[in-house]
BARONU-266767 format. One record per residue (C-alpha): y, z, x. Coordinates in steps of 0.05 Angstrom, whole numbers, padded with zeros to 5 digits, always signed. Layout:
<sites>
YZX/...
</sites>
This chain:
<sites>
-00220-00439+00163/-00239-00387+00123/-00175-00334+00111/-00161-00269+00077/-00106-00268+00015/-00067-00202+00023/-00020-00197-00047/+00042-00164-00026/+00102-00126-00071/+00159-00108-00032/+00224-00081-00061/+00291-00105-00048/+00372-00100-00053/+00388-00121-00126/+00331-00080-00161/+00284-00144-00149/+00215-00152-00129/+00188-00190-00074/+00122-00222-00084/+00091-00262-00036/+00019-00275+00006/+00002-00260+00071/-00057-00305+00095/-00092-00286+00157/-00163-00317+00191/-00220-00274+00154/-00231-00244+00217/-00167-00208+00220/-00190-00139+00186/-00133-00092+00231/-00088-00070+00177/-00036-00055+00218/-00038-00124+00254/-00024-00155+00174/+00029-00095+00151/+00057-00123+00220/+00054-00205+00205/+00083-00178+00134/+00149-00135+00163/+00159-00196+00217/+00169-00234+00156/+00216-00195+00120/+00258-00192+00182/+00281-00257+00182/+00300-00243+00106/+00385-00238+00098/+00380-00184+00053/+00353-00106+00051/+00276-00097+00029/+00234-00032+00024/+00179-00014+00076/+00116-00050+00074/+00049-00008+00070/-00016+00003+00037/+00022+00008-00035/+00047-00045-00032/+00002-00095+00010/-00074-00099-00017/-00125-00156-00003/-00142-00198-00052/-00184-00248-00035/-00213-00307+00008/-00215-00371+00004/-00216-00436+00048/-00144-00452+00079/-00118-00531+00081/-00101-00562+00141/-00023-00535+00143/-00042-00465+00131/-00101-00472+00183/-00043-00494+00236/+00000-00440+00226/-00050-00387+00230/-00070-00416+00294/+00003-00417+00327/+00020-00351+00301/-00032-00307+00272/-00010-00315+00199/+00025-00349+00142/+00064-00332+00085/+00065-00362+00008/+00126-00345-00022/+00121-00331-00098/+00177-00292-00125/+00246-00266-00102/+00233-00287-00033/+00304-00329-00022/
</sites>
């Protein structure tokens, strides 16, 4: 499966930066359905985090996703790659 890399900045508490990918099926163009899969992730987070929109959400790129990745997109429309001050 071919997916879409969308490289995302969110701020949170402690005057950090979240960095992390949202990877959705190349198909999936709808903004609003990714700036959604991206604030359903920072819900489950413990701690406060700025909004997610256009500033701070961009694609990137594509590429070809492995097997896991594939999976995951399939059960739930998406899939995160955590990179910095995500825990």
């Amino acid at each position: 499966m071919k997916v879409s890399v969308w490289d995302t900045y969110v701020p949170r508490e402690g005057q950090k930066t979240m960095h992390f990918d949202i990877l959705v099926s190349s198909d999936t163009i709808a903004t609003d359905v990714i700036f959604g899969y991206g604030k359903a992730y920072l819900a489950t987070k413990p701690f406060t985090t700025g909004d997610l929109t256009s500033n701070e959400c961009r694609f990137c790129h594509m590429e070809q996703a492995p097997d896991m990745v594939e999976e995951a997109i399939k059960e739930k429309g998406y899939y995160i790659i955590e990179m910095e001050n995500c825990q």
